[in-house]
C-alpha positions in Angstrom: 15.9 -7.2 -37.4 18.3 -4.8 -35.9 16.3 -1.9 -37.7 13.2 -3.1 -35.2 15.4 -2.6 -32.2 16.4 0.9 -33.4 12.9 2.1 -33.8 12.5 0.5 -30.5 15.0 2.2 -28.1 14.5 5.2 -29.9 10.8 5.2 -28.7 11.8 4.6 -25.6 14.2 7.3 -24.9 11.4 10.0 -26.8 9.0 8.4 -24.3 11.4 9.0 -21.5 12.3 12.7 -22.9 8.5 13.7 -23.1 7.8 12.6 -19.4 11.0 14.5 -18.2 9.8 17.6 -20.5 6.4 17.2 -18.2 7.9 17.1 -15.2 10.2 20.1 -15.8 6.9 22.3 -16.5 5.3 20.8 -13.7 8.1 21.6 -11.3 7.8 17.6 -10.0 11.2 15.9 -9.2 11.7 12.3 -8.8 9.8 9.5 -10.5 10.1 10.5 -14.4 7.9 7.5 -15.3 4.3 6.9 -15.5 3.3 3.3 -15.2 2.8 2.9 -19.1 6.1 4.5 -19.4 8.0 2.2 -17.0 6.6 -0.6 -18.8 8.0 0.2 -22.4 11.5 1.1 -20.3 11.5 -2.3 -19.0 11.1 -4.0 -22.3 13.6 -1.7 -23.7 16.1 -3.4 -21.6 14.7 -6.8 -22.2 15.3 -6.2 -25.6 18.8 -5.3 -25.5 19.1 -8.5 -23.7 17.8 -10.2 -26.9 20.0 -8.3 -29.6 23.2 -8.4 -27.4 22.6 -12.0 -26.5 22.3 -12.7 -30.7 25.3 -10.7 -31.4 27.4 -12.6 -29.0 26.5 -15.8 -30.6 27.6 -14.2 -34.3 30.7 -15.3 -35.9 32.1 -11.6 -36.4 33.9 -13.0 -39.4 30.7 -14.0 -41.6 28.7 -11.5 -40.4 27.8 -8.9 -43.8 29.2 -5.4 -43.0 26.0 -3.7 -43.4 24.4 -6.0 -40.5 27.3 -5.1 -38.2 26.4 -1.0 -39.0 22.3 -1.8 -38.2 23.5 -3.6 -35.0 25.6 -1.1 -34.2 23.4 1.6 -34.9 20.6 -0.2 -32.4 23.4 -0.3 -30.1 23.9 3.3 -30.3 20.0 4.1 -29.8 20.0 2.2 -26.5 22.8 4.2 -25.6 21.5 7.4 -26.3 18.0 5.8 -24.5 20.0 5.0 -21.1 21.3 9.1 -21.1 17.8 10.2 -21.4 16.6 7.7 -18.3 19.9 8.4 -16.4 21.7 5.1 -16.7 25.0 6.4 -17.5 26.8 3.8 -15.3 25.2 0.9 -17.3 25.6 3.0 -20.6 29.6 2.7 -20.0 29.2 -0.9 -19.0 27.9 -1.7 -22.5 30.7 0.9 -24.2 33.7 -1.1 -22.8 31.5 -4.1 -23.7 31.4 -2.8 -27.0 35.3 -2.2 -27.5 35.9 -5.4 -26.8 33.0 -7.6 -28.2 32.2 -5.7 -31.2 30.2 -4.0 -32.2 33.1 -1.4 -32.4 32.1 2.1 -31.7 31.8 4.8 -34.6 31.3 8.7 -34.4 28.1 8.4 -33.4 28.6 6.1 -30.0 31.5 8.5 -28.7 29.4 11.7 -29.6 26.5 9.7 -27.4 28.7 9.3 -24.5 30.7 12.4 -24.8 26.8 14.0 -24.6 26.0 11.7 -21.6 29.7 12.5 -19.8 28.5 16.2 -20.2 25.0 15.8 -18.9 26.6 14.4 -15.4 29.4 17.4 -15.7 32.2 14.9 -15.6 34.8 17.0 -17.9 37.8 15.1 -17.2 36.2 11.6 -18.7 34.8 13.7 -21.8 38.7 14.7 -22.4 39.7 11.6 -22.0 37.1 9.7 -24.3 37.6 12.9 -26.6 41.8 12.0 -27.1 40.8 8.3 -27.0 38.4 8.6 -30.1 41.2 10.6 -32.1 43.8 8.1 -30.9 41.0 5.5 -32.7 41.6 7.3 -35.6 37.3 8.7 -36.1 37.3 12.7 -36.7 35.5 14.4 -34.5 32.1 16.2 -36.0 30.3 19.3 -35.0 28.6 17.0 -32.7 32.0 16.0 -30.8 32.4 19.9 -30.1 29.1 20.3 -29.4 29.2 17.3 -26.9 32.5 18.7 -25.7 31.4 22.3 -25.1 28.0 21.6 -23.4 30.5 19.5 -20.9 32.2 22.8 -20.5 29.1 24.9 -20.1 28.2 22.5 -17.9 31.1 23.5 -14.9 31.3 27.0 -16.3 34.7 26.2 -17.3 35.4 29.0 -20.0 39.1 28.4 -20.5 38.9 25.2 -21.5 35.6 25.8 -23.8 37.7 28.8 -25.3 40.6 25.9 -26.5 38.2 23.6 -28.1 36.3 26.4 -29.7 39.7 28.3 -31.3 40.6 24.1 -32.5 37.4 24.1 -34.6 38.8 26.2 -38.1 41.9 23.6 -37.4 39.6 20.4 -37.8 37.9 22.2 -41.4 34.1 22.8 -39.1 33.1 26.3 -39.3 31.4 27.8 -36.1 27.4 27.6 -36.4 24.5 28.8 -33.9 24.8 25.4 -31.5 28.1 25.8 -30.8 28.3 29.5 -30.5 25.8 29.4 -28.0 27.3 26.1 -25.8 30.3 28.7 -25.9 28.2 31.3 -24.9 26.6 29.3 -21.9 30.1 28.5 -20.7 30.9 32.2 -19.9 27.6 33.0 -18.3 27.9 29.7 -16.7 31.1 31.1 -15.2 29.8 33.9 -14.0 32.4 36.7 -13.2 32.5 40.1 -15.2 35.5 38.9 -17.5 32.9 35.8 -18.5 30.0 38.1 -19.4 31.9 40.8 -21.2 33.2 37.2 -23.0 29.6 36.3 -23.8 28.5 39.3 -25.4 31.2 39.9 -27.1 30.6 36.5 -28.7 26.9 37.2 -29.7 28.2 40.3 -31.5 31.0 38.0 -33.2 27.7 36.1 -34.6 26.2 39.0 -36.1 29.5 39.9 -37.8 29.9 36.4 -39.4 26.3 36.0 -40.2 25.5 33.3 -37.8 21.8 33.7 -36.5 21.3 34.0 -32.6 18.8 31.7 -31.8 15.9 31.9 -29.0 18.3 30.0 -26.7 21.7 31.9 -27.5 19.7 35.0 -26.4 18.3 33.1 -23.2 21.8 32.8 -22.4 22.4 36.4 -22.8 19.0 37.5 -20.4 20.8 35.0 -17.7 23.8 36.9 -18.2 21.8 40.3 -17.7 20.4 38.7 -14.1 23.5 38.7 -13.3 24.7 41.8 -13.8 21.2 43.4 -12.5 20.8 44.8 -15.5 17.2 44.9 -16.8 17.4 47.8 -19.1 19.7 45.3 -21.3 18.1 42.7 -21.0 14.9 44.5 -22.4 17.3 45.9 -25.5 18.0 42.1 -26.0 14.7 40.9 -25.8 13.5 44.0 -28.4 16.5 42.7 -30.3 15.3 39.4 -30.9 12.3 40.5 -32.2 13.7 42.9 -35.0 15.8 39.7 -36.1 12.6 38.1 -36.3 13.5 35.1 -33.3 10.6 34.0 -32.1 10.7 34.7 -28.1 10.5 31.3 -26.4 8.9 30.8 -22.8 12.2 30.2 -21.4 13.4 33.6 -22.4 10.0 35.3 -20.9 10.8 33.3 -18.0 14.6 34.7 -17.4 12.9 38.0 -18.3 10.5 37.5 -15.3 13.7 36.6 -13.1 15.6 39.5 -14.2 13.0 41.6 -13.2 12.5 39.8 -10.0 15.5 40.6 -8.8 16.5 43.8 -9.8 12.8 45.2 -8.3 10.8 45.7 -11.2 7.7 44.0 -10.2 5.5 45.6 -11.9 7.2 44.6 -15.3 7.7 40.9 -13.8 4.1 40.9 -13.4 3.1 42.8 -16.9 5.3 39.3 -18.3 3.5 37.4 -16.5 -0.3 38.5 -17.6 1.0 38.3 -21.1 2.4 34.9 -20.9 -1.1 33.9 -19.2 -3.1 35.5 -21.9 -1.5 33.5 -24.2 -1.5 30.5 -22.6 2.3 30.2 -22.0 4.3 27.9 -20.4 5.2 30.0 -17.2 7.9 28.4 -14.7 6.7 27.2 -11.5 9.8 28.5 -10.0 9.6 32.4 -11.7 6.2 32.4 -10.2 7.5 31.4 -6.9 10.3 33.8 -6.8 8.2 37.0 -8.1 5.8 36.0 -5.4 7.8 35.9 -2.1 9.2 38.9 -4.0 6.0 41.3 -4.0 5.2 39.9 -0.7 7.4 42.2 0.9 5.9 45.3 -1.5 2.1 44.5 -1.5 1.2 41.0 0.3 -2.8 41.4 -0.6 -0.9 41.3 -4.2 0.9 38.3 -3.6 -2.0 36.3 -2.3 -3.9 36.9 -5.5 -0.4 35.7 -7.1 -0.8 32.3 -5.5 -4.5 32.7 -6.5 -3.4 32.6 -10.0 -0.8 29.8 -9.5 -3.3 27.5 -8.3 -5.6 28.4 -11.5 -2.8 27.8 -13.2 -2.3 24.2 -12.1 1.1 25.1 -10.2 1.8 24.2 -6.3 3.4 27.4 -5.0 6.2 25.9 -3.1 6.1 25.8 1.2 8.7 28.8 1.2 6.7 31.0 -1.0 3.1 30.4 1.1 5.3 31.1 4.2 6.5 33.9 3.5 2.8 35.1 1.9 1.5 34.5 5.4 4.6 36.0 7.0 4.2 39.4 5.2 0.3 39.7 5.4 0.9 39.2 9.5 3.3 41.6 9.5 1.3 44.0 7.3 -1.9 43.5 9.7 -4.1 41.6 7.5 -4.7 39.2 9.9 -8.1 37.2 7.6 -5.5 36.7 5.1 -3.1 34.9 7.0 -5.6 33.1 8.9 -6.9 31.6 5.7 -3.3 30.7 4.7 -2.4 29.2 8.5 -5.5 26.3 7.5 -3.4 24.9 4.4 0.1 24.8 5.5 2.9 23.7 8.3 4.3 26.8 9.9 7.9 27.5 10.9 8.8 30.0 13.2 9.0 33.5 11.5 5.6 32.9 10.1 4.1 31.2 13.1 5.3 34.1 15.4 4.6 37.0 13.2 0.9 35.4 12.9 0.8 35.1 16.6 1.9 39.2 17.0 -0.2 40.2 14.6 -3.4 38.1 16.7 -2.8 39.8 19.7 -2.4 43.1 18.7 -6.1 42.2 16.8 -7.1 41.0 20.2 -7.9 37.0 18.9 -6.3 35.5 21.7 -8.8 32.3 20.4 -6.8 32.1 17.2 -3.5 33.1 18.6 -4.0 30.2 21.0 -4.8 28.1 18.3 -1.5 28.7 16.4 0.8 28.3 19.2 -0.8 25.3 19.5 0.0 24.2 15.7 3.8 25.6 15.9 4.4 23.4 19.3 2.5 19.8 18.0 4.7 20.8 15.2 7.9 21.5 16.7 7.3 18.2 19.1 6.8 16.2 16.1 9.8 17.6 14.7 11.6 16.8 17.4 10.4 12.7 17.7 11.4 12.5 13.8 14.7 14.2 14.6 15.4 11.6 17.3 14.5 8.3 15.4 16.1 9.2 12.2 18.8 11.3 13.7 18.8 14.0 11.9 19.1 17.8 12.9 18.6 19.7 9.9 16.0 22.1 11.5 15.8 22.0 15.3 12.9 21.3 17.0 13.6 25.7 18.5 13.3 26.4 14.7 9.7 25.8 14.6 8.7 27.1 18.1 7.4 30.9 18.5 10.0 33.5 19.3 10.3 35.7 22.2 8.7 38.5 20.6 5.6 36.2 19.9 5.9 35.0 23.6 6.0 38.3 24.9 3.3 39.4 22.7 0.7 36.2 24.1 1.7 37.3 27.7 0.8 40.7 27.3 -1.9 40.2 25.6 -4.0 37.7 28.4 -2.5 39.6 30.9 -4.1 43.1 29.4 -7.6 40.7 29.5 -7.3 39.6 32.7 -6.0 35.6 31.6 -3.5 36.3 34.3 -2.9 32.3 35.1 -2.4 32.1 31.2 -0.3 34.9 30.7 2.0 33.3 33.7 2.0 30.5 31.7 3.7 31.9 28.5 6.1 34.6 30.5 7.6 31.6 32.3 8.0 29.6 28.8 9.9 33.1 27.6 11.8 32.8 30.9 13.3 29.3 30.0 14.7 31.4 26.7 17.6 33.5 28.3 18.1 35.5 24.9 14.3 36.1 24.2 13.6 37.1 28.0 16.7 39.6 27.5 15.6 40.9 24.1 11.1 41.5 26.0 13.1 43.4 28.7 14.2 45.8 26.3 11.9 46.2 23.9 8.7 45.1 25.5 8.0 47.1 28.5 3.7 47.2 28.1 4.5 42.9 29.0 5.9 43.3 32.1 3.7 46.2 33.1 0.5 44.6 32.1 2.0 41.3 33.9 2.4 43.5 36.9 -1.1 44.9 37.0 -2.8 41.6 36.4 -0.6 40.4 39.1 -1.3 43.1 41.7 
């Protein structure tokens, strides 16, 4: 019956929104189906094979009304399954289908592809299907607006979510949490100062009318605080939401954690952060990563017991975040640490060539050796990739060692007597007209040790 296929598409698109959910946490892109998963998606379609196929061969005439709702209602949950696997071209394939062969859409099918139009931030097409449904003669619902103003949200386009929010006392819907808040995350979507003032001005026209902020309306206000760089607000907010009893969601700990990222309050990032572990929290891979690269500048012994804690924590600290780890314990002298980090990950150039000063000035000309040998397989593989896919997003010179690094291997087998060696690496500095000029300023112990090992 058409109530099996409802229940059907309907698993399918939970099925798919749990495995997205998962892959959010996880910080994985791509694939959003397991095997098991990709299985019931195929027999999802294979079903709406089956029930279009039947419908077709209906005389639309003799068919009872209340079969024609239950069909269209299965029609309307693989819909809303195709927005939740990102099928939206097919989804309109099967809408125009629907205009034409029946079953003719209600509410609920334009609400699902206003919702889908909004999820792929095409505005224009969820005007025009919004003036096409009235034209059709269906009022629209809180869920039209809702739809409407999430498209909005979506492009940050306050104006325009400010004239479908003032039309909502004109179509008898009074304005509730949802639709506050879609208004809200327009105007921080937006972004400039007009926007934000905008956005808390709306929270406080909540509390006026007795409309409860939710945990996600005051998400939307911590974004708006990044933004500014204003963490003593955002902390009023956050103590606010607890006197009016909203129960703090990860995502708001998480924006909290960003807040204070960026404004250069580690050590209350990282208080956040020990309290969402002790609880077992759902911490964002990419707060973690941020706050990390972030106190690696302050207090890198810190930040490698952060990526300590990511890996116990099941996360992958992204390659940027380990790089600049490594970077900043080279740079800070702690040359074990950054060894330990050069064994698990492809180096670029800042990294490589701070790792490589850092080695000579410790006198490991073995290990600094070593990692000139890494950046250079590295760049020359770049390099053959670059060629055969022709490609040039990062140069094959982006991966070598700079001058300074050059200068510093020079001096450094030179001042132990590698003169041959230390030949060897001056004349690769030579071939770099910028990082030759840049040693004979600021490197005068190179040439002077070059000289003595010479004479």
């Amino acid at each position: 019956s058409p109530h099996f296929f409802s229940a059907l598409f309907s698993a399918c698109a939970k099925c798919g929104t749990t495995n997205r959910n998962k892959n959010n946490k996880s910080g994985k892109s791509g694939q959003m189906f397991s095997s098991s998963s990709e299985a019931l998606s195929d027999m999802a379609f294979d079903a709406f094979d089956e029930i279009s196929a039947w419908w077709i061969a209906q005389d639309p005439e003799r068919t009872p009304k209340h079969v024609v709702n239950d069909v269209r209602t299965a029609f309307n949950a693989f819909l809303h399954f195709l927005g939740v696997v990102d099928q939206h071209d097919v989804a309109q394939l099967i809408f125009e289908s629907m205009k034409s062969q029946g079953p003719k859409p209600d509410v609920v099918t334009y609400n699902t592809m206003l919702n889908l139009l909004g999820s792929s931030k095409d505005v224009e097409a969820a005007l025009d299907l919004y003036w096409e449904m009235a034209r059709a003669g269906l009022a629209p619902t809180e869920k039209t607006f809702g739809s409407l103003l999430h498209a909005f949200a979506s492009v940050g386009d306050t104006a325009s979510a400010k004239t479908i929010f003032d039309s909502l006392e004109a179509s008898g819907i009074a304005p509730n949490s949802i639709l506050y808040t879609s208004f809200i995350h327009a105007a921080v979507s937006h972004g400039d100062d007009e926007s934000l003032a905008l956005a808390f001005d709306l929270a406080d026209e909540m509390r006026r009318s007795g409309v409860p902020l939710t945990d996600v309306t005051y998400g939307c206000l911590l974004v708006a605080c990044e933004k500014q760089g204003d963490v003593a607000r955002a902390f009023r907010l956050y103590q606010q939401s607890l006197e009016e009893r909203v129960t703090p969601s990860d995502q708001m700990h998480n924006i909290l954690i960003s807040v204070c990222t960026r404004c250069g309050k580690l050590d209350e990032a990282l208080d956040l952060v020990k309290s969402m572990a002790r609880k077992h929290s759902n911490i964002q891979q990419h707060a973690m990563n941020s706050l990390t690269r972030a106190l690696s500048i302050e207090s890198p012994g810190r930040a490698a017991r952060m990526l300590s804690l990511m890996g116990a924590m099941g996360m992958q600290p992204s390659r940027q975040t380990r790089l600049e780890v490594l970077k900043q314990c080279a740079l800070a002298g702690d040359v074990n640490q950054a060894l330990a980090m050069f064994n698990s990950v492809e180096l670029d150039g800042p990294a490589g060539s701070a790792l490589i000063i850092s080695l000579c000035a410790a006198q490991n000309l073995q290990d600094a050796v070593r990692v000139y040998d890494a950046m250079m397989a590295a760049a020359w593989r770049k390099m053959g990739r670059s060629n055969e896919e022709k490609k040039t997003t990062l140069t094959k010179r982006a991966l070598e060692p700079s001058g300074p690094a050059l200068a510093s291997l020079a001096q450094a087998h030179a001042a132990a007597g590698l003169t041959s060696q230390a030949w060897k690496f001056y004349l690769q500095l030579r071939r770099k007209s910028q990082s030759l000029e840049d040693a004979t300023l600021n490197n005068r112990k190179m040439f002077e040790a070059l000289i003595e090992g010479q004479c």
